[in-house]
C-alpha positions in Angstrom: 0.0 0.0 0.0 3.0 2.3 0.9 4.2 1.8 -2.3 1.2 2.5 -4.1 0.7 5.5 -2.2 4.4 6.6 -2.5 3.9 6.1 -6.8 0.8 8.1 -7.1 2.4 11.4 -5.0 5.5 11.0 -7.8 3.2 11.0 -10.4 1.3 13.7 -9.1 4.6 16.2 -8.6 5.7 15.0 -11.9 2.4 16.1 -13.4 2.8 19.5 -11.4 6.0 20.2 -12.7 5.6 20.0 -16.1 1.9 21.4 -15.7 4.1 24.7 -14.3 4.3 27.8 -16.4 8.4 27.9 -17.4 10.6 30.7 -15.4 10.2 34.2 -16.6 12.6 35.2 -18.9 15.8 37.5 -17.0 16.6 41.1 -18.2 20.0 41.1 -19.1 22.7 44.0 -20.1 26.0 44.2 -20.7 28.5 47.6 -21.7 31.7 48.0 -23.1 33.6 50.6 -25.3 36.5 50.2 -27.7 39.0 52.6 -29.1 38.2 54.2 -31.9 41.2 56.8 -32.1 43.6 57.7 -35.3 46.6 57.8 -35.7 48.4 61.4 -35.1 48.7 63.0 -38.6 45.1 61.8 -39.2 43.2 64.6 -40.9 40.5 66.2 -37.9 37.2 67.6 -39.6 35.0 69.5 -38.2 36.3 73.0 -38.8 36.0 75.1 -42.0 39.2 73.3 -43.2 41.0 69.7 -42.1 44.1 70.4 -39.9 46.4 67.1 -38.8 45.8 65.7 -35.1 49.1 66.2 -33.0 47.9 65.2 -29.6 45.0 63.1 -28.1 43.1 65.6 -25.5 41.3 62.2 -24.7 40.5 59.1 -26.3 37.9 58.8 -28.7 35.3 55.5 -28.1 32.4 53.4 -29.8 30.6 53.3 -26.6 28.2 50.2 -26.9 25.6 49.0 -24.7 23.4 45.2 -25.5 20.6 44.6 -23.6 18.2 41.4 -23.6 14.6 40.5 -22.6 15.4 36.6 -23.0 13.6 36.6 -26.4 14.9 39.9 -28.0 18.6 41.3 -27.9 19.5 44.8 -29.5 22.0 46.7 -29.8 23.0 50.6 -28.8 26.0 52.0 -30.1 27.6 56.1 -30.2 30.5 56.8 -31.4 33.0 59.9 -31.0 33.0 61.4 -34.2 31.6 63.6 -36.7 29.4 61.4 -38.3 30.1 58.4 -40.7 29.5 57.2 -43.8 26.6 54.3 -44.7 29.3 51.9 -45.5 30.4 51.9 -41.7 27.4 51.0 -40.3 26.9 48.6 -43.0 29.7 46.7 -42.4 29.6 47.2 -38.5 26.2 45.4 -38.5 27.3 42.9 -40.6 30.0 41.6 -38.3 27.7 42.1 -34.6 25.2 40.1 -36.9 28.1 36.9 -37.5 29.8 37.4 -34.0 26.4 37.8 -31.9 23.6 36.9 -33.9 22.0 40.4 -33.0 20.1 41.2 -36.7 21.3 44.5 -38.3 17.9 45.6 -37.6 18.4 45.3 -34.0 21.4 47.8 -34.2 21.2 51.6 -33.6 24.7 53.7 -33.9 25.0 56.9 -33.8 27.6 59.8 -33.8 28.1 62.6 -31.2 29.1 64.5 -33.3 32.4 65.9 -32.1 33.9 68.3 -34.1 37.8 67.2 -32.9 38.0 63.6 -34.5 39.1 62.2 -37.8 36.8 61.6 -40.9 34.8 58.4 -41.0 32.9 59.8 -43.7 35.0 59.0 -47.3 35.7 61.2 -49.7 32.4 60.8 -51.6 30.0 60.9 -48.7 27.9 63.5 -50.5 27.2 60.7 -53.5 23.4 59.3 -53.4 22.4 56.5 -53.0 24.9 55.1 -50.7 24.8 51.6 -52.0 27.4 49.2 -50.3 28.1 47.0 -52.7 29.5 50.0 -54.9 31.5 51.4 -52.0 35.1 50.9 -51.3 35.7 51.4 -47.5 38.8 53.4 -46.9 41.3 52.1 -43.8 40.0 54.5 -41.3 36.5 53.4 -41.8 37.3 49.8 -42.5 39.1 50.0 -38.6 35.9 52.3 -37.0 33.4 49.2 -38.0 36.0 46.8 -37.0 36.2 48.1 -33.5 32.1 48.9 -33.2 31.5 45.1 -33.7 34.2 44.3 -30.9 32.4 47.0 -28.6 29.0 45.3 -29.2 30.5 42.1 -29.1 32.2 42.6 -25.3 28.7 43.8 -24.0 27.5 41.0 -25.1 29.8 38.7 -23.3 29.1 40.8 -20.0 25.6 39.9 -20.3 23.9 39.9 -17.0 20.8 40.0 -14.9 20.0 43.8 -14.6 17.2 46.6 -13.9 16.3 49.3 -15.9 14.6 52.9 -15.7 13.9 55.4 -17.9 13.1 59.1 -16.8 13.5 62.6 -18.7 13.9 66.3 -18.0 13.8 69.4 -19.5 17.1 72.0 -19.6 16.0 74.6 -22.2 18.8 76.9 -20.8 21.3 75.3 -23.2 19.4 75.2 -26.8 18.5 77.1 -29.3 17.8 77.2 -32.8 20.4 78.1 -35.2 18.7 79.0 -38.3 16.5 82.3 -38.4 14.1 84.3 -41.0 15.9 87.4 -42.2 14.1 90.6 -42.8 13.9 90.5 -46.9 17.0 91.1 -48.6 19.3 90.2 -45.5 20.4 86.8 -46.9 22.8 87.0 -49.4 23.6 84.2 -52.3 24.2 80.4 -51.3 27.0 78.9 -52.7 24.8 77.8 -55.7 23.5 81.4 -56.6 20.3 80.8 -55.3 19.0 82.8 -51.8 18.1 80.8 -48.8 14.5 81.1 -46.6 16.9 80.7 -43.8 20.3 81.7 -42.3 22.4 79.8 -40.2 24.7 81.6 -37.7 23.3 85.0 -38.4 25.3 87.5 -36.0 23.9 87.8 -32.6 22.0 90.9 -31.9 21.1 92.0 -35.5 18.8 94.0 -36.5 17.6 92.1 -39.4 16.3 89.2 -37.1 12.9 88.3 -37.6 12.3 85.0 -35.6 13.8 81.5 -35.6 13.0 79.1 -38.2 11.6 76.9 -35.9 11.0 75.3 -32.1 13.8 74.1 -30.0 14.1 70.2 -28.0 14.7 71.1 -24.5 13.8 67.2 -23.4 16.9 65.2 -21.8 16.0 61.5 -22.1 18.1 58.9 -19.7 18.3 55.4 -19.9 19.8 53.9 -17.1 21.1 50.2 -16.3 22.1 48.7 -13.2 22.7 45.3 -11.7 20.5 44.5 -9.0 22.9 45.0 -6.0 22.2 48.6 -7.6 25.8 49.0 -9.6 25.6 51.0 -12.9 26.1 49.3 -15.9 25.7 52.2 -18.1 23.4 55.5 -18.6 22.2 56.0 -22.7 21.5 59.7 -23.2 19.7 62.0 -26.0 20.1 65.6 -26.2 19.2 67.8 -28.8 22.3 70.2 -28.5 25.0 71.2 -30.5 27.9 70.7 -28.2 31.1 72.2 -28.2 34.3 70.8 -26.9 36.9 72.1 -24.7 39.8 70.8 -26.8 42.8 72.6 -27.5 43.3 73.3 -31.1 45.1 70.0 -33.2 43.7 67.5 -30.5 41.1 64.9 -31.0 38.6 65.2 -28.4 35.4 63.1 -28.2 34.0 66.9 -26.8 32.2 65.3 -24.1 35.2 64.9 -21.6 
């Protein structure tokens, strides 16, 4: 009887068990930069003309950050430079994609737009469309994508159970807008003979000032990742706001140090 009795409660907490809903998936991140600095000599854009770099004020990064839901990983990725050229993101997706198995579609990079950093941008990055297969990537940009992929690919590997927030603010002190509407017949030629609705950088204080072209983005969003013993993991920003740097003239500068 004692056996009988002792089958039917294993066959009842076998039932229960696989009758059970499975775990709930874990919230994972993971962060991790990687270099992304030329070589002195390399040509920094930014100003009205290229000059050499012949010091580092500090080191510029692809600043990567992978987070996953347990069904869904993607990627976040910015980058200290100007801006770059299709072809880099191209080929930096490609790579995450055969090292990680995170889909280029799951990918976001994006510049910060320093103004103290080499060109990842080619010499035909004004040439539409920007079709890959058409594109020959130059050594700088072949080494940026290179180095993304490692980034995303070390946050990956650091994977682990985390928390999340999200919150925003408002700091309307720092922005404005750039481009105004000129009283008629302030705006001289463009560079193409034709005249502008707009001007950008009009001098301050003018008298032919009419009103700015448009609203300003005063919202700061923050995303924020921490383990759950509370240590930061890493804090992914957006602010509309044309930043400028610090650095010291010939320097590369990510202009957020």
């Amino acid at each position: 009887m004692k056996k009988y009795l002792l089958a039917i409660v294993a066959c009842l907490m076998s039932t229960t068990l696989l009758a059970a809903d499975p775990p709930a998936p874990t919230f994972r991140a993971g962060a991790a930069t990687s270099n992304l600095t030329p070589a002195l000599g390399s040509a920094i854009i930014g100003g009205f003309l290229p000059f050499p770099a012949t010091n580092v004020h500090d080191e510029l990064h692809a600043r990567c950050l992978v987070l996953d839901d347990g069904k869904t990983k993607l990627a976040l990725v910015v980058v200290d430079l100007l801006g770059f050229h299709y072809i880099v993101s191209h080929e930096a997706r490609k790579f995450i994609e055969q090292e990680t198995g995170i889909p280029p579609t799951n990918v976001l990079i994006s510049a910060v737009h320093t103004h103290s950093a080499a060109s990842a941008l080619g010499e035909k990055h004004f040439e539409f469309p920007q079709k890959a297969d058409e594109y020959q990537a130059d050594k700088y940009q072949t080494f940026v994508a290179r180095r993304i992929a490692d980034g995303v690919k070390c946050a990956a590997n650091r994977l682990r159970p985390a928390q999340l927030g999200f919150t925003t603010a408002e700091a309307p002190e720092h922005v404005f807008n750039r481009r105004w509407f000129l009283k008629p017949g302030a705006i001289p030629p463009g560079p193409f003979g034709t005249i502008d609705q707009v001007k950008m950088n009009p001098a301050a204080g003018s008298p032919d000032l009419v009103k700015p072209a448009g609203p300003t983005d005063p919202l700061v969003s923050i995303l924020a990742v921490r383990e759950l013993d509370g240590r930061p993991i890493a804090v992914y920003s957006c602010y509309s706001l044309h930043y400028v740097g610090g650095a010291t003239w010939m320097r590369c500068s990510a202009g957020i140090s």
